[in-house]
C-alpha positions in Angstrom: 0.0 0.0 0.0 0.9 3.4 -0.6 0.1 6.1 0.7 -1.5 9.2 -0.5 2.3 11.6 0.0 4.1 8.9 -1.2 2.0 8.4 -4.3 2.3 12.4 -4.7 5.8 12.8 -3.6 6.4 9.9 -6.8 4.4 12.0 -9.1 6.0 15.3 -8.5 10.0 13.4 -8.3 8.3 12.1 -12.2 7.8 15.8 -13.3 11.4 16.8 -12.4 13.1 13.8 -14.1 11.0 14.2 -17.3 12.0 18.1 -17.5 15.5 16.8 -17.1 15.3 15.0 -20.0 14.1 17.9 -22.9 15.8 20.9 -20.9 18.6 21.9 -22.9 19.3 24.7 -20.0 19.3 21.3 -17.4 18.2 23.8 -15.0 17.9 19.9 -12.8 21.5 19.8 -13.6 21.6 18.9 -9.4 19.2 16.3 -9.3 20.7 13.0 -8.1 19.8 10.3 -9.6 19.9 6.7 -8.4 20.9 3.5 -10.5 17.6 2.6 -11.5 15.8 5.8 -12.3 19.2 6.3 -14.5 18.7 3.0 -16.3 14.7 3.9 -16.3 15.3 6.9 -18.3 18.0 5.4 -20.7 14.9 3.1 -21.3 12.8 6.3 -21.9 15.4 7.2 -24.9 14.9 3.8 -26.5 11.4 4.1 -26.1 11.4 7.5 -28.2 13.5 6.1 -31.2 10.8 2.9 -31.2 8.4 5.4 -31.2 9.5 7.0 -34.2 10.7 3.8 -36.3 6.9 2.5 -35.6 4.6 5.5 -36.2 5.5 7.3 -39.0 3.2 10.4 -37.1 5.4 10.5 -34.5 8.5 12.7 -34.7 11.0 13.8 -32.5 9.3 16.9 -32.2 6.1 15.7 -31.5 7.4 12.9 -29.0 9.6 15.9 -27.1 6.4 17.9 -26.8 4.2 15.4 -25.5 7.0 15.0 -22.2 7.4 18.1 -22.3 3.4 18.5 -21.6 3.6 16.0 -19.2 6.7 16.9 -17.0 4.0 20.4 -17.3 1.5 18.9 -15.4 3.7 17.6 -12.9 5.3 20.4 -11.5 5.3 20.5 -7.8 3.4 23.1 -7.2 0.6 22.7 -10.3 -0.2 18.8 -8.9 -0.1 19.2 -5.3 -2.8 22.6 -5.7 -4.6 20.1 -7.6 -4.2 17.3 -5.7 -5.4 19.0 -2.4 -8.3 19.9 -4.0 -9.5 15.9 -3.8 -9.9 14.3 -0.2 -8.0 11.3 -1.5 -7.9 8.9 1.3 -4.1 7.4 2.4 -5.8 3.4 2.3 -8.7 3.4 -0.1 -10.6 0.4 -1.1 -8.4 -0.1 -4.7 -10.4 -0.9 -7.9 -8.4 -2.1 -11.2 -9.5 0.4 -13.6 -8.6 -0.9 -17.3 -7.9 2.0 -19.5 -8.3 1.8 -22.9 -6.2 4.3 -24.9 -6.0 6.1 -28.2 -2.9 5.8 -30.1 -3.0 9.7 -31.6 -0.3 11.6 -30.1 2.3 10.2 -28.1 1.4 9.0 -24.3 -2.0 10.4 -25.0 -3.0 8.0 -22.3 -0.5 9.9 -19.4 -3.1 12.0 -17.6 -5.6 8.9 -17.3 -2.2 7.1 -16.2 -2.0 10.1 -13.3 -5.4 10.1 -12.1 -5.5 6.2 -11.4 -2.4 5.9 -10.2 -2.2 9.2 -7.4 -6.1 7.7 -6.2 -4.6 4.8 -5.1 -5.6 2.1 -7.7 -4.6 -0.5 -10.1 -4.0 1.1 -13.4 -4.8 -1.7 -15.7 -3.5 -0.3 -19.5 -5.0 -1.2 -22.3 -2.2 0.4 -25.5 -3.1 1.2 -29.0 -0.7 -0.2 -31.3 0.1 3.8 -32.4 1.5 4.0 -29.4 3.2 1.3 -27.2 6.4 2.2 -26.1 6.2 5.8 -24.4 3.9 5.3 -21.8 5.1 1.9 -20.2 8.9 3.6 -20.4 7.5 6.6 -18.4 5.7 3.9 -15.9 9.4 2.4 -15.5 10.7 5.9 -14.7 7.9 5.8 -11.8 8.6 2.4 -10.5 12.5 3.5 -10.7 11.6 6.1 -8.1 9.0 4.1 -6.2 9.7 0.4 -6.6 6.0 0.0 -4.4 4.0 1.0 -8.0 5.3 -2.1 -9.6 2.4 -4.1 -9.1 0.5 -1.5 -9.2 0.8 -1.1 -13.4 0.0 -3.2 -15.9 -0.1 -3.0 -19.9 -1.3 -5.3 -22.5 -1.9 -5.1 -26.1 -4.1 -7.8 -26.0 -8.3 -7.9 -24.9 -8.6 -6.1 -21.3 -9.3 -8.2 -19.0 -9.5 -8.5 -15.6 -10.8 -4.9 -14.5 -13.2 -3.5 -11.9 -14.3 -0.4 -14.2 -13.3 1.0 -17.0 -11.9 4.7 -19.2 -11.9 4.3 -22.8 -11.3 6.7 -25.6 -12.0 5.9 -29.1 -14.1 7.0 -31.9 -17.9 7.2 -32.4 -18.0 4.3 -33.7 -15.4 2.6 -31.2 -17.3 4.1 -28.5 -20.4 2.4 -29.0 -18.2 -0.7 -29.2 -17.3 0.2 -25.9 -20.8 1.1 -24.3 -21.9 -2.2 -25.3 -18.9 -4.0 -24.1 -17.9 -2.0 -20.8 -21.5 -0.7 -20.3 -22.3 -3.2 -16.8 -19.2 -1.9 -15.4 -18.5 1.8 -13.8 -17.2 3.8 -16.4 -16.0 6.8 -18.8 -16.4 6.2 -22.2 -14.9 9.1 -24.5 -15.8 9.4 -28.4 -14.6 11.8 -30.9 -14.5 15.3 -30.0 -12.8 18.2 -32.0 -11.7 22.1 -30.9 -12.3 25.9 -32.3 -11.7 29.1 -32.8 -13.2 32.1 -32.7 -11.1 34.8 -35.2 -12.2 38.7 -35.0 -9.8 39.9 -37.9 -7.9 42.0 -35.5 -5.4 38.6 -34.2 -1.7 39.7 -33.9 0.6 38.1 -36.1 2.0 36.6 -32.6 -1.6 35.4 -32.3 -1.7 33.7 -35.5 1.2 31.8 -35.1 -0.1 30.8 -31.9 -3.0 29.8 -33.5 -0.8 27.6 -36.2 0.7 25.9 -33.1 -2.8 25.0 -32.0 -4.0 23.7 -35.7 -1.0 22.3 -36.5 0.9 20.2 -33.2 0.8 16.7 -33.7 -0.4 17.2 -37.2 -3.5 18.0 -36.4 -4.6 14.9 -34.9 -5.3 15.5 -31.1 -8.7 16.4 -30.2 -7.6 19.3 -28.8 -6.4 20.7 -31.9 -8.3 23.3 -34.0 -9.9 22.0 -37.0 -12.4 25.0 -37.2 -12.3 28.5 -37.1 -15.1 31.1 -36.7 -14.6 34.2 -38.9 -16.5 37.1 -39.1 -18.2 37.9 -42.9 -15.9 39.7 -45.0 -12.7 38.4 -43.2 -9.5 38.6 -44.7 -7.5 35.4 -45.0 -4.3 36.9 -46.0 -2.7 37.4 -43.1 -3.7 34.2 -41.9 -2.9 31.8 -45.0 0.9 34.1 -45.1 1.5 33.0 -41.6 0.8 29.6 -41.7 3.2 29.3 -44.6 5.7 29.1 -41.6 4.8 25.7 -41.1 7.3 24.0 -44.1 8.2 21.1 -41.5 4.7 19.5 -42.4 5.3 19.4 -46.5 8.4 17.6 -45.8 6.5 15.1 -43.8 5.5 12.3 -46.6 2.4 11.3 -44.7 0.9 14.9 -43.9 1.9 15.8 -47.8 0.1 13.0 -48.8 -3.1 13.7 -47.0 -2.5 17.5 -48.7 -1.9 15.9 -52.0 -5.4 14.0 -52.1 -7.4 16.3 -50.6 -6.2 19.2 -52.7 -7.0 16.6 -55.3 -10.2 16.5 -54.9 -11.4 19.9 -54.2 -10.0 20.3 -57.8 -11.7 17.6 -59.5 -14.6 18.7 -57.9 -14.5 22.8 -58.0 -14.5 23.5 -54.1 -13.9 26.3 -53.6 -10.8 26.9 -50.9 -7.9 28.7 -50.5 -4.4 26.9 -50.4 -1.1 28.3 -49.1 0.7 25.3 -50.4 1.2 24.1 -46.9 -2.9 23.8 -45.8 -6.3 23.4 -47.6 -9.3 26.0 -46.3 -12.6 24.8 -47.3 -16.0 27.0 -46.3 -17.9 24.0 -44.0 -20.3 24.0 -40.9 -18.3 21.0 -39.6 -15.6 20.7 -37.0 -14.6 17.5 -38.1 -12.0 18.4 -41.1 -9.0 15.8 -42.8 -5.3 16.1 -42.0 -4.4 19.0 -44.0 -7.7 20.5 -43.9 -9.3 23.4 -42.0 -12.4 24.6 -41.9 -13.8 27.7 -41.5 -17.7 29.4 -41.1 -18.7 32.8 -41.6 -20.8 34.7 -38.7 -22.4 37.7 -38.5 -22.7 38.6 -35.4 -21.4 36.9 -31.9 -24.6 35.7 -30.8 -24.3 33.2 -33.7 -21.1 31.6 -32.4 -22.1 31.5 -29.3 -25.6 29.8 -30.4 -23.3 27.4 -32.3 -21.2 26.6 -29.8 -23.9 25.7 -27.3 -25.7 24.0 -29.8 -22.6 21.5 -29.9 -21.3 21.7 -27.2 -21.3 18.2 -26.4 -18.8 17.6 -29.4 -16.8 20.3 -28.6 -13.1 19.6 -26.9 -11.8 23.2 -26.3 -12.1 27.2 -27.2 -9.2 28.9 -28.7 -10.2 32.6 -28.8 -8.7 36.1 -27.8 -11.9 37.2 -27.2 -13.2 36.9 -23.7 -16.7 37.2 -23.9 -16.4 33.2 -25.5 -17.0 31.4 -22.3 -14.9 28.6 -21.5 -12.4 30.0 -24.3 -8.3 29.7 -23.8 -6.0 32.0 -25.4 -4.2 31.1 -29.0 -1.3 28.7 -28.1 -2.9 26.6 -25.2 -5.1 23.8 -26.6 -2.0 21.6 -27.0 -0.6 22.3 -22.9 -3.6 21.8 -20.8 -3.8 22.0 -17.2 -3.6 19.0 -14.9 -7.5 19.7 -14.0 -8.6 20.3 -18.1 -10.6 16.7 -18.0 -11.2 14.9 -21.6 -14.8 15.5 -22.5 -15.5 17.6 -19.0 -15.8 14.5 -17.1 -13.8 14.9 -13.9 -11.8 11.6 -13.7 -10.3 12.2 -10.0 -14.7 12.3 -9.0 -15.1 9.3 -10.9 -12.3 7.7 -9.7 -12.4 8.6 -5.4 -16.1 7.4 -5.7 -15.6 3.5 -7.0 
C-alpha cells in the first residue's frame, strides 16, 4: 500500500526527471539520480527512437512535446494545488480500472495514467498499437523512483481483461463498441471530439502563429487541436494563410503531404472552392470534423451566432481557442496543445469518478 504523499511525492519526483530529459538549459543539472531511475530513463530514450521507427506520425518533435506536456502537469506546485483539491484517502478500497487508450499523439493515455495511479488504484492499461512504447517507459521511470508501483501497473496489447471499471477513448463508432462491451461496469467512455476558434480579424501576427501551433501540433490529430475556425463575414484570409506558410516542417513530412496531396485533389476535380497556401487546404464548411491537411472555416455575422453554435454543440466540442473573452470557457491562441492538470477529456472529472468506486 501506498500512501496518498508517497503516491504524490512519486508523481511530482516524475515531473522533475521528465523536464530533465528535454531541458537543454538542465536547470535539474543537481538532481541525483539513483541506479535505476538512470537505467529507467536510458529506457525512456529507446522508447522515443521505437516510437519514431513504428509511427511514421510520431517525430522527435512531436514525442519531445508530449513529455514536455507531461513533465507540465507535474510540476510541484501545479499537482499538489490540484491534488489538495481531492480528499483522497491514504488506504482506499483499490479498484483495477482498465484503461483503454487512443494511439494519436504520443502517451495520449499519461493523464488517465495520473489520475488512477495518485487515487490509489490499479492502473490496468490497455495500448493502441500507435503507441506502445512511451507510456510503459515513463511507468518504468515511476517504478525506478518508487519500486511500491510495480504491481501497481500493468499494460497489454491484448483484450482487457481482468478490470473492476473501465476509461476508454475511441471513436464514435469505437465508442459504441465500448458502451456495449464496458456498459455493466462503472465507467468513462470518450468518443470523438474536436476544438475551435473564434477569429475577429484584428489577431496579432504573434496570435496567428499561436494559433498555427494549436491547428497544427501533432499534425493536427489530437482532439484538442483546432480543426475550425469562426470568422466574421468579409474576413481577410491573408494574413492568416501568409503565416501559416511558416509551417514547411509539415510538406516535408511524406504522410501529412500525402493527406495534402489528395485532398487538394479532390477539391480540384470537384470545383471547391478553398484557399491553399501550399502548406494547408481552407474549405467554407459548418463542420468541426475536417482531414489532416484541412481546416475549416464558417462565416458569422454577429457573436450571438457563435455563441448559439457553440452551445448547440457543445457536447462535441473539446476546447475554445479565442482572444476574445466574452467566448465562455475560451483559452487564449497557443494553449489547446498544454492543458492544465485539472482540463478533464470531454469535462468529465476523472479524479470524481475515480475517489467514488
Amino acid at each position: 500500500m501506498i500512501n496518498s504523499k508517497d503516491r504524490l511525492f512519486a508523481f511530482c519526483r516524475l515531473g522533475k526527471l521528465l523536464n530533465a530529459t528535454y531541458d537543454i538549459n538542465n536547470q535539474y543539472n543537481t538532481l541525483e539520480y539513483s541506479v535505476e531511475e538512470t537505467l529507467a530513463i536510458e529506457g525512456l530514450s529507446k522508447a522515443k527512437f521505437n516510437c519514431l521507427q513504428h509511427n511514421a506520425w510520431f517525430t522527435a518533435q512531436s514525442v519531445s512535446q508530449a513529455i514536455k506536456g507531461i513533465s507540465a502537469i507535474l510540476d510541484e506546485n501545479t499537482l499538489s494545488k490540484w491534488f489538495e483539491q481531492y480528499n483522497i484517502p491514504d488506504q482506499s478500497t483499490f479498484r483495477k480500472v482498465g484503461v483503454v487508450m487512443a494511439g494519436n499523439i504520443p502517451a495520449v493515455g499519461f493523464h488517465d495514467f495520473l489520475c488512477v495511479l495518485i487515487t490509489g488504484h490499479i492502473f490496468v492499461g490497455k495500448l493502441s498499437d500507435a503507441d506502445r512504447f512511451l507510456l510503459p517507459a515513463i511507468a518504468r521511470i515511476l517504478v525506478a523512483i518508487d519500486s511500491r508501483f510495480d504491481s501497481y501497473i500493468h499494460f497489454t496489447t491484448e483484450r482487457l481483461t481482468g478490470f473492476d471499471s473501465v476509461i476508454a477513448t475511441g471513436s464514435a463508432n469505437t465508442s459504441r463498441y465500448f458502451e456495449y462491451y464496458f456498459g455493466k461496469y462503472p465507467h468513462i467512455i470518450r468518443s470523438n471530439r474536436n476544438s475551435i476558434a473564434v477569429l475577429n480579424g484584428k489577431e496579432t501576427k504573434e496570435e496567428l502563429q499561436l494559433l498555427g501551433s494549436d491547428i497544427f501540433s501533432y499534425f493536427g490529430l489530437g482532439c484538442r487541436n483546432v480543426s475550425m475556425i469562426f470568422v466574421p463575414v468579409n474576413y481577410n484570409f491573408e494574413n492568416l494563410l501568409e503565416v501559416l506558410t511558416d509551417k514547411t516542417e509539415l510538406i516535408s513530412h511524406s504522410k501529412y503531404f500525402n493527406n495534402y496531396e489528395y485532398n487538394k485533389a479532390i477539391m480540384l476535380i470537384n470545383s471547391v472552392n478553398h484557399y491553399d497556401n501550399g502548406i494547408v487546404l481552407l474549405k467554407e464548411e459548418d463542420s468541426m470534423n475536417s482531414p489532416v491537411s484541412v481546416l475549416h472555416y464558417h462565416y458569422y455575422n454577429a457573436e450571438i451566432e457563435v455563441k448559439n453554435w457553440i452551445e448547440t454543440n457543445s457536447e462535441k466540442i473539446q476546447c475554445i481557442v479565442s482572444g476574445n473573452k466574452n467566448i465562455l470557457k475560451s483559452i487564449p491562441f497557443g494553449k489547446s496543445q498544454l492543458p492544465e492538470v485539472s482540463d478533464y477529456a470531454d469535462g468529465i472529472d476523472t479524479m470524481k469518478f475515480l475517489l467514488e468506486l
